[in-house]
PyMOL commands that place a pseudoatom at each C-alpha (Angstrom):
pseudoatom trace, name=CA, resn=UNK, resi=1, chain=A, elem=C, hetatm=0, pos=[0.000, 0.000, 0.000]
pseudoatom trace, name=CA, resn=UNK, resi=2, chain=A, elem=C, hetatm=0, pos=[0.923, 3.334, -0.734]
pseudoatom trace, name=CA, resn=UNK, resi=3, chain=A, elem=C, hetatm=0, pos=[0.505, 6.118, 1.855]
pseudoatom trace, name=CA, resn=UNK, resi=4, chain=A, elem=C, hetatm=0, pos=[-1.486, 9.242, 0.744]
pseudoatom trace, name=CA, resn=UNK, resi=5, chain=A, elem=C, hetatm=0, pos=[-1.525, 10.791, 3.737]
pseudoatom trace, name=CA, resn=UNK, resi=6, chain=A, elem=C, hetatm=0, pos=[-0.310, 14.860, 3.023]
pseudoatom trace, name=CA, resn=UNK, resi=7, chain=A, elem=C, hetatm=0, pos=[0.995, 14.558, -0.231]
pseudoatom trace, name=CA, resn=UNK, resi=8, chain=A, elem=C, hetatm=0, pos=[-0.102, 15.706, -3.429]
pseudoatom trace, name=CA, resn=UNK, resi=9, chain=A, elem=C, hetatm=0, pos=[-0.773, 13.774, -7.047]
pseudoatom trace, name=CA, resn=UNK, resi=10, chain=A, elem=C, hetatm=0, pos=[-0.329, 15.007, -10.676]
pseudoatom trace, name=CA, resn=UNK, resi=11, chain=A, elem=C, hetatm=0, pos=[-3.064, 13.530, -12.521]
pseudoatom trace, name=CA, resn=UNK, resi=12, chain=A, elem=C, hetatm=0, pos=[-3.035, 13.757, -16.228]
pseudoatom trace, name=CA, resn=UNK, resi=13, chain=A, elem=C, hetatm=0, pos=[-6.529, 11.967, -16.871]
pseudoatom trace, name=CA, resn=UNK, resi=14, chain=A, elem=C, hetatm=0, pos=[-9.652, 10.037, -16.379]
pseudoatom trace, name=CA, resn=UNK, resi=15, chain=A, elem=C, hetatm=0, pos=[-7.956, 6.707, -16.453]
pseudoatom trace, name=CA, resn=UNK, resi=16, chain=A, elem=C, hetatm=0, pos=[-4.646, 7.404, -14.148]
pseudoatom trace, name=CA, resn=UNK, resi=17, chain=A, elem=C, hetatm=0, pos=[-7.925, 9.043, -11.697]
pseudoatom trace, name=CA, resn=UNK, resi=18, chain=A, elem=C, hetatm=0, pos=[-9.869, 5.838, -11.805]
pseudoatom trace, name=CA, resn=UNK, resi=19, chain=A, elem=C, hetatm=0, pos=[-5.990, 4.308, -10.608]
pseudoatom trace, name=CA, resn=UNK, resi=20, chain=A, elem=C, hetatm=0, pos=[-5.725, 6.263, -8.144]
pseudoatom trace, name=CA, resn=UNK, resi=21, chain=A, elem=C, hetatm=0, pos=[-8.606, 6.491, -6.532]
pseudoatom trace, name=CA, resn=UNK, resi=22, chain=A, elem=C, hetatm=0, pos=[-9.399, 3.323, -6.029]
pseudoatom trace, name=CA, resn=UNK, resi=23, chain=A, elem=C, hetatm=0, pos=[-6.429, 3.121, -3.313]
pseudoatom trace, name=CA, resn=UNK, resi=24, chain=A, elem=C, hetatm=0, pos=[-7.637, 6.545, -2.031]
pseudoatom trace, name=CA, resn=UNK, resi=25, chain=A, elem=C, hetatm=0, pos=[-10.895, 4.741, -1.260]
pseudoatom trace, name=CA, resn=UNK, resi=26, chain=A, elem=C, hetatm=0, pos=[-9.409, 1.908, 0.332]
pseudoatom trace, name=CA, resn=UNK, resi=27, chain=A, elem=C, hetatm=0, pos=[-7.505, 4.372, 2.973]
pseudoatom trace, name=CA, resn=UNK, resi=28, chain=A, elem=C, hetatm=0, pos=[-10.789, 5.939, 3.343]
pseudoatom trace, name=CA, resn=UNK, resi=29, chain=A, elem=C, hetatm=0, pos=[-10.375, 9.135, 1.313]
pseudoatom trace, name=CA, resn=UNK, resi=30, chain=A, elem=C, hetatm=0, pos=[-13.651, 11.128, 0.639]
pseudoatom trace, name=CA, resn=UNK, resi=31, chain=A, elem=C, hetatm=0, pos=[-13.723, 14.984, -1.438]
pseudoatom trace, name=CA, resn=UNK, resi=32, chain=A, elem=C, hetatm=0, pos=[-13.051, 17.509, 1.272]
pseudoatom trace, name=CA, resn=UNK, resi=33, chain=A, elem=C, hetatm=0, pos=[-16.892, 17.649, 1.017]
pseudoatom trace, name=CA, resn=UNK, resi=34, chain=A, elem=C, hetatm=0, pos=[-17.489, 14.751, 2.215]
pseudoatom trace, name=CA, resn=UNK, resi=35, chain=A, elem=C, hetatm=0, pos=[-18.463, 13.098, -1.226]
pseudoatom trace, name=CA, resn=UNK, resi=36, chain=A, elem=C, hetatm=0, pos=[-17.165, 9.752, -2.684]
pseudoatom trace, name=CA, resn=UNK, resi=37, chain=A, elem=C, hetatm=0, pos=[-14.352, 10.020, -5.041]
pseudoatom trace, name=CA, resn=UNK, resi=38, chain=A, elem=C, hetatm=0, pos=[-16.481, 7.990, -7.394]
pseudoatom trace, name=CA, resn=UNK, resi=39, chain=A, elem=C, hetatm=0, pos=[-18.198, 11.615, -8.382]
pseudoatom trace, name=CA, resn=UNK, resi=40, chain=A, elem=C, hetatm=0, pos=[-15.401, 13.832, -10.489]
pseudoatom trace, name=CA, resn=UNK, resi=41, chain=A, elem=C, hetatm=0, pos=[-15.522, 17.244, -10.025]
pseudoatom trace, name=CA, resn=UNK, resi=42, chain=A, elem=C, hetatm=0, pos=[-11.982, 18.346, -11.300]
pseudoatom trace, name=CA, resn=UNK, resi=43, chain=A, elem=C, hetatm=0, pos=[-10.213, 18.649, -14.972]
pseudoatom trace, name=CA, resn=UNK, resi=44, chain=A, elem=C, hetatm=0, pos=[-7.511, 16.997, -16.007]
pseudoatom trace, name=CA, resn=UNK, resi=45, chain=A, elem=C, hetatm=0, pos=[-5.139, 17.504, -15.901]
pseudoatom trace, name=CA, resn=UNK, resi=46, chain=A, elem=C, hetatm=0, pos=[-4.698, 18.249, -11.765]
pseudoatom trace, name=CA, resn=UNK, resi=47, chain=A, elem=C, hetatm=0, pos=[-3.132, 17.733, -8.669]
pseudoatom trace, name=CA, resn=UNK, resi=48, chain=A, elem=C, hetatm=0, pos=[-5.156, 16.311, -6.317]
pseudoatom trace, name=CA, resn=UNK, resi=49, chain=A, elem=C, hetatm=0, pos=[-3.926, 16.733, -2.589]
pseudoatom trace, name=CA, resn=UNK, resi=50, chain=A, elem=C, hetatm=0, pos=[-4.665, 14.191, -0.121]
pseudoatom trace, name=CA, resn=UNK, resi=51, chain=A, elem=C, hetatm=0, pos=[-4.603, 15.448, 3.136]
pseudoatom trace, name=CA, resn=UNK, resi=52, chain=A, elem=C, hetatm=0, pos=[-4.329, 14.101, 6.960]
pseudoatom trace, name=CA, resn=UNK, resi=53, chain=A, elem=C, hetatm=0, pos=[-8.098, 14.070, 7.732]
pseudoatom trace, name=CA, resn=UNK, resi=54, chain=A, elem=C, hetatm=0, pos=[-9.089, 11.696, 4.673]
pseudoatom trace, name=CA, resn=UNK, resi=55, chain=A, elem=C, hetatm=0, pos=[-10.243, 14.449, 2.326]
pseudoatom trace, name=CA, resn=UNK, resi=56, chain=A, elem=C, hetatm=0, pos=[-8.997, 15.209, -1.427]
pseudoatom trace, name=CA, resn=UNK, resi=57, chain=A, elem=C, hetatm=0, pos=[-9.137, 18.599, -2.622]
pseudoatom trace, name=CA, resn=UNK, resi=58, chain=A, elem=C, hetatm=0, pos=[-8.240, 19.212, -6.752]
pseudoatom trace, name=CA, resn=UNK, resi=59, chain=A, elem=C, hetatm=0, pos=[-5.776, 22.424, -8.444]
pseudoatom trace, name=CA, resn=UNK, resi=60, chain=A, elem=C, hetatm=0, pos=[-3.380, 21.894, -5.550]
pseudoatom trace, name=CA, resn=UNK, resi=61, chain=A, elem=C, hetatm=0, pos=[0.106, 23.682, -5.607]
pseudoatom trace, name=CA, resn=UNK, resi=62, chain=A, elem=C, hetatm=0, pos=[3.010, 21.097, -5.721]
pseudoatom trace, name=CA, resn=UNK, resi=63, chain=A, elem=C, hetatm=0, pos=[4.709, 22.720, -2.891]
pseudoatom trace, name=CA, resn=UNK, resi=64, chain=A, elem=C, hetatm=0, pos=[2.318, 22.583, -0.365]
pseudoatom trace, name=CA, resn=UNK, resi=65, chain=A, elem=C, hetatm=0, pos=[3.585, 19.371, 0.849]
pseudoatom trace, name=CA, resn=UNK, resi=66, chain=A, elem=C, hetatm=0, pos=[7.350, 17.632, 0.895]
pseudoatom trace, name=CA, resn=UNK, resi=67, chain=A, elem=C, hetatm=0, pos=[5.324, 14.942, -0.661]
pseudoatom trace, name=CA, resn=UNK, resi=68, chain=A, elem=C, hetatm=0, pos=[4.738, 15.454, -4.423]
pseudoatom trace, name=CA, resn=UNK, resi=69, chain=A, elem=C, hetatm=0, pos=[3.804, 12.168, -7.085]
pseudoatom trace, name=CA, resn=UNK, resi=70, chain=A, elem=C, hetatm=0, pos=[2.804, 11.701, -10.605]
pseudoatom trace, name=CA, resn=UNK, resi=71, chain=A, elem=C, hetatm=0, pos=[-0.013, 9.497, -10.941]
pseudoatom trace, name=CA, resn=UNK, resi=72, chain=A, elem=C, hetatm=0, pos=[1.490, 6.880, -13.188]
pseudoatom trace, name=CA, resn=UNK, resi=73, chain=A, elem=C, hetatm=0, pos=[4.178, 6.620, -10.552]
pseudoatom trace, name=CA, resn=UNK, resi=74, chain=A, elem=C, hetatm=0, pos=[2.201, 5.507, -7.963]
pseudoatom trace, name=CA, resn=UNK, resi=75, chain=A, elem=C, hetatm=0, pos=[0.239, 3.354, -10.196]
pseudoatom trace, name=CA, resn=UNK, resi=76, chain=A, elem=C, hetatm=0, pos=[3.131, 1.551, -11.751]
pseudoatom trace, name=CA, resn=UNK, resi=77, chain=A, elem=C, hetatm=0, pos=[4.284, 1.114, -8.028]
pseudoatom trace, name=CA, resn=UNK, resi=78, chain=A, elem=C, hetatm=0, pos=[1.315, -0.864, -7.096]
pseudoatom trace, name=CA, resn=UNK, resi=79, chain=A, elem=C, hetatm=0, pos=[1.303, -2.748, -10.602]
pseudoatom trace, name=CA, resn=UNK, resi=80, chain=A, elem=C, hetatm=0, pos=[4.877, -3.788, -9.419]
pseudoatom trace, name=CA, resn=UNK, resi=81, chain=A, elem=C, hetatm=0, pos=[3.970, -4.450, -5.752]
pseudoatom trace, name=CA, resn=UNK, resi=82, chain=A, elem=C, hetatm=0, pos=[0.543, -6.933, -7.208]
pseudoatom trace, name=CA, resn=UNK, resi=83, chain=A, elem=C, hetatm=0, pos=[3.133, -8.584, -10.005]
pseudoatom trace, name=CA, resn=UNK, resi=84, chain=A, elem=C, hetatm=0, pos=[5.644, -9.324, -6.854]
pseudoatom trace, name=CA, resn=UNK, resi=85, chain=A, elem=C, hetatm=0, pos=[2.613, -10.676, -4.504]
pseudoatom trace, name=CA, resn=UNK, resi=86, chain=A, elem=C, hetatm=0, pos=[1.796, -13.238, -7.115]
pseudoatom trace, name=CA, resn=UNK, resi=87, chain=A, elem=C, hetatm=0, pos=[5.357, -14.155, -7.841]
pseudoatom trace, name=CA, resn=UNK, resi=88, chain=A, elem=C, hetatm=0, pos=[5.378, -14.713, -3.844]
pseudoatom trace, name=CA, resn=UNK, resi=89, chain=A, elem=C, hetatm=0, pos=[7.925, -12.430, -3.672]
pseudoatom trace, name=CA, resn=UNK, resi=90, chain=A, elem=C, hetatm=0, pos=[5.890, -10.272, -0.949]
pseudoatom trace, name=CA, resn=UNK, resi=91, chain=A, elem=C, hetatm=0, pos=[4.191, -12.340, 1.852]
for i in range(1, 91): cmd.bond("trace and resi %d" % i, "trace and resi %d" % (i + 1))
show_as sticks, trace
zoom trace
């Protein structure tokens, strides 16, 4: 698992979104309003900050935490980490 907590994602578009935020979801991430990250309410592309209290907000600034990803980073992280699990490289 990757940890979201007070960083900030570049995402480029619909797809690398859909990525994402299905491991948002799992860590219990919700928009700032309170509404599932199911509903999209940004353009692409953004940068979607994730902070400590489980909320996303969209348009971030890169520098407002040490913490700054591209989407396909994380994704291809997790790709790699699920490839590894199967291999029974990871227990």
């Amino acid at each position: 698992m990757i940890d979201l907590k007070c960083c900030t994602v570049l995402v480029n578009n619909k797809a690398e979104y859909i990525a994402l935020i299905k491991e948002a979801q799992k860590q219990g991430y919700t928009w700032a309003d309170g509404t599932a990250l199911t509903n999209i309410f940004c353009d692409f592309p953004t940068r979607l900050r994730f902070n400590g209290e489980c909320k996303v907000y969209y348009n971030s600034s890169a520098y407002y935490y040490n913490r700054d990803y591209k989407c396909k980073e994380i994704v291809g992280a997790l790709r790699n980490m699920i490839l590894k699990r199967k291999e029974g490289q990871l227990c």
